[in-house]
Backbone bond lengths (Angstrom), bond angles and torsions (degrees), N, CA, C in turn:
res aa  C-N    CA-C-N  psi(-1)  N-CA   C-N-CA  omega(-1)  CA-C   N-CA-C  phi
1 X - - - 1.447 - - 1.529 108.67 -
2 X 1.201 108.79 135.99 1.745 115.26 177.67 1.612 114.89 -103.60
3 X 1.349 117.79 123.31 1.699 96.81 171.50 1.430 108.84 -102.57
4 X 0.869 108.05 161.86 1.767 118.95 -173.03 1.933 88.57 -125.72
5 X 1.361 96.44 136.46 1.599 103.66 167.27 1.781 103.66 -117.43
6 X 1.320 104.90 137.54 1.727 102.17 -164.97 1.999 74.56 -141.45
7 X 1.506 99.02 166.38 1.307 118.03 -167.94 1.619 97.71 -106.25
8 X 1.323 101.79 132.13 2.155 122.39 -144.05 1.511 77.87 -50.94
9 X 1.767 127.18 -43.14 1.934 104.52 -151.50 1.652 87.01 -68.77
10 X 1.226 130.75 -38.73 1.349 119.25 -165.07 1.413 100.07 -60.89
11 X 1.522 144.78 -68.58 1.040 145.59 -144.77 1.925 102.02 -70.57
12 X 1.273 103.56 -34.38 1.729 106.94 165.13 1.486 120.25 -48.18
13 X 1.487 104.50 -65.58 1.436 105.48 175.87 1.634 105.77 -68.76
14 X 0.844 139.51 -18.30 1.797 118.15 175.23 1.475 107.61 -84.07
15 X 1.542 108.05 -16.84 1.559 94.16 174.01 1.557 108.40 -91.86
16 X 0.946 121.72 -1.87 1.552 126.01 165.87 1.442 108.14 -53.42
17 X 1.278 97.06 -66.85 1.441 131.80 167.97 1.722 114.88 -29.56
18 X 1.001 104.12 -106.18 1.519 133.76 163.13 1.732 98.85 -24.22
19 X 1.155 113.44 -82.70 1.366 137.96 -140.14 0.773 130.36 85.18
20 X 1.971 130.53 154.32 1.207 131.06 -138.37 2.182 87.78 -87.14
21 X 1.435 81.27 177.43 1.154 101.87 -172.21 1.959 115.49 96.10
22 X 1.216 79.57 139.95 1.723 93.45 -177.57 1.766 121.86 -55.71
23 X 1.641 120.95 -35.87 1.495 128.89 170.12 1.083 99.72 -61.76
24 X 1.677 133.21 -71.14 1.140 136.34 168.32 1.398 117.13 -9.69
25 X 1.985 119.11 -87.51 1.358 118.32 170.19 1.554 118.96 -40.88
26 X 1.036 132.97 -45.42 1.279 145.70 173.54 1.324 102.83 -48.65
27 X 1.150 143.83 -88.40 1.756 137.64 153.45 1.108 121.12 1.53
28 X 1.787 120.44 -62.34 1.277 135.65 -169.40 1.874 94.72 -66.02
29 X 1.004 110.16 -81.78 1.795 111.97 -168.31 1.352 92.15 -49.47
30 X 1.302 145.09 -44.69 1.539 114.09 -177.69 1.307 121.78 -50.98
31 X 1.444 108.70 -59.16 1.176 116.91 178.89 1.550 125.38 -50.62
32 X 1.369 109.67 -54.05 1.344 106.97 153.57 1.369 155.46 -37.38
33 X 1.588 97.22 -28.79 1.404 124.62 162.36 1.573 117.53 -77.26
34 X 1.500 110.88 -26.38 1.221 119.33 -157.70 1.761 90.06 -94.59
35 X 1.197 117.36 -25.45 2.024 116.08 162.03 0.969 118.60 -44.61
36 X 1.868 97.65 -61.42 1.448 117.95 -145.21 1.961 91.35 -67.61
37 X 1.668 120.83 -37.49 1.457 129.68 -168.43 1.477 99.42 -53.13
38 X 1.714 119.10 -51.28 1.222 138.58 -151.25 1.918 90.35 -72.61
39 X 0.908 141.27 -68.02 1.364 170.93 -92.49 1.683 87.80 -109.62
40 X 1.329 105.48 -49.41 1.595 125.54 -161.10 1.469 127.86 -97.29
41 X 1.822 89.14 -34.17 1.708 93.76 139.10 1.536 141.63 -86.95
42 X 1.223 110.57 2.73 1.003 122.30 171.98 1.537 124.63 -90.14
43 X 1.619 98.54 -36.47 1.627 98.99 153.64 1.451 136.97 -72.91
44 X 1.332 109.01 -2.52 1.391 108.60 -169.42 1.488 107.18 -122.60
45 X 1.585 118.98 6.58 0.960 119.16 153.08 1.950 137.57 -71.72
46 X 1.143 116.30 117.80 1.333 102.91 -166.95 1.384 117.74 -75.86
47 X 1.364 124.02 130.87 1.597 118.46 -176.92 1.763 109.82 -57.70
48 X 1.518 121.86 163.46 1.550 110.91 -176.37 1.405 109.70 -106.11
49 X 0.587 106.91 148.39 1.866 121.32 -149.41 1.712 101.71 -69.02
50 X 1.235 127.49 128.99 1.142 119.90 175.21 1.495 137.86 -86.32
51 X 1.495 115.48 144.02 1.640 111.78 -164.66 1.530 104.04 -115.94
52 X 0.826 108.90 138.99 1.547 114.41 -171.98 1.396 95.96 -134.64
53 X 1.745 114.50 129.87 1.749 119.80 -123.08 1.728 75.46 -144.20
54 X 1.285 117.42 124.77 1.521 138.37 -169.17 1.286 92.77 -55.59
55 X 1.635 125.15 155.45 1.752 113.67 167.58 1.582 96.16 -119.92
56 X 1.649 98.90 144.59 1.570 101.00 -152.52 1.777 137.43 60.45
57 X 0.636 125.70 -116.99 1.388 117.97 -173.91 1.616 128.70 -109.36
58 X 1.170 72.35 -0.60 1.972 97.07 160.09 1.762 84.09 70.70
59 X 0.899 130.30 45.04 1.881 125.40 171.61 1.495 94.64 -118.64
60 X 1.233 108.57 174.55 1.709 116.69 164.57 1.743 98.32 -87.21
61 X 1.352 77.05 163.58 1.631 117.12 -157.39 1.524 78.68 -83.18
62 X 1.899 113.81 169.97 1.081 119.20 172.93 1.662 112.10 -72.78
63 X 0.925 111.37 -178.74 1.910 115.21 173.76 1.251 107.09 19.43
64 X 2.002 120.22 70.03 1.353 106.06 -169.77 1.664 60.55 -136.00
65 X 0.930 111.29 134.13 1.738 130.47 168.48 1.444 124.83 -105.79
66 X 1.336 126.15 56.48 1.390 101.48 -157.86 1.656 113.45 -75.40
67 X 1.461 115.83 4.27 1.384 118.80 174.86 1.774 122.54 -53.85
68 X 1.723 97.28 -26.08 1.574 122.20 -168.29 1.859 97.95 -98.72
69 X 0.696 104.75 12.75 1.342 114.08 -174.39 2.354 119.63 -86.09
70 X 1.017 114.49 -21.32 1.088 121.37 139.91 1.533 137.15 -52.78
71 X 1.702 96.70 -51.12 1.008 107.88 177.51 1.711 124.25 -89.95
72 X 1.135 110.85 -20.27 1.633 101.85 164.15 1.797 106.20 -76.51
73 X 1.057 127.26 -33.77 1.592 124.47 175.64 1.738 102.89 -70.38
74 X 1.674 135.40 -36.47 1.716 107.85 141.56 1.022 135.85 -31.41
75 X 1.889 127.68 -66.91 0.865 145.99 157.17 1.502 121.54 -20.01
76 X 1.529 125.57 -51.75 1.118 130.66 -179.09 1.631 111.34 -88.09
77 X 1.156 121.78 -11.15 1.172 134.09 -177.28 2.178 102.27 -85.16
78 X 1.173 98.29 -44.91 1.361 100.68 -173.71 1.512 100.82 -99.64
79 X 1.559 130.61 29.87 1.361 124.24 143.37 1.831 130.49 -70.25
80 X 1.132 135.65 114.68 1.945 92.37 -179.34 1.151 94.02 -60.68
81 X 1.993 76.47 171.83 0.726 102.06 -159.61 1.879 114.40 -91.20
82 X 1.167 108.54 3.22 1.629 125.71 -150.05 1.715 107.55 -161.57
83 X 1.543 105.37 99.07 1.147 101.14 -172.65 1.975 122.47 -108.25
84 X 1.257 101.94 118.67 1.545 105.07 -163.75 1.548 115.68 -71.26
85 X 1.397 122.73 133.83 1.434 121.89 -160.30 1.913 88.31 -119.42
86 X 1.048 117.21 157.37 1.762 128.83 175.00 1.058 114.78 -158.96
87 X 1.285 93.19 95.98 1.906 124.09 161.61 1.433 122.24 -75.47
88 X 1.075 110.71 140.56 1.807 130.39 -175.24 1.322 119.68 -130.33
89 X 1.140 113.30 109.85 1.484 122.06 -164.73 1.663 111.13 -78.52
């Protein structure tokens, strides 16, 4: 048998909770424990690093210039951005 000592307002509100009786509490702290386990391995797991895998032969494409590539992102930068159309019925 294990005792757990918890502070009386805590053990009040979980029997609110829970409800009285000993199976009851017994349920409640498992379960609770069984969050808090879930919760903590889940944060401390590290995500796996992602690979992003060439399509085809992993070379550049034909007529792919990336030298001009500054300059079309000017270009698109000095378009507006919002172009007004006026219709007449």
């Amino acid at each position: 048998m294990t005792t757990l000592r918890l502070p009386e307002q805590l053990l009040c509100e979980v029997e609110e909770v829970a409800g009285t009786g000993e199976e009851n509490l017994s349920r409640f702290v498992e379960t609770a424990l069984r969050e808090t386990l879930a919760r903590r391995r889940a944060r401390d797991v590290q995500p796996a690093p992602v690979e992003v895998a060439p399509v085809g032969s992993g070379e550049l494409l034909p007529s792919v210039d990336l030298s001009r590539w500054a300059q079309f992102l000017q270009s698109q930068a000095a378009e507006p951005r919002h172009r007004h159309l006026h219709l007449s019925a």
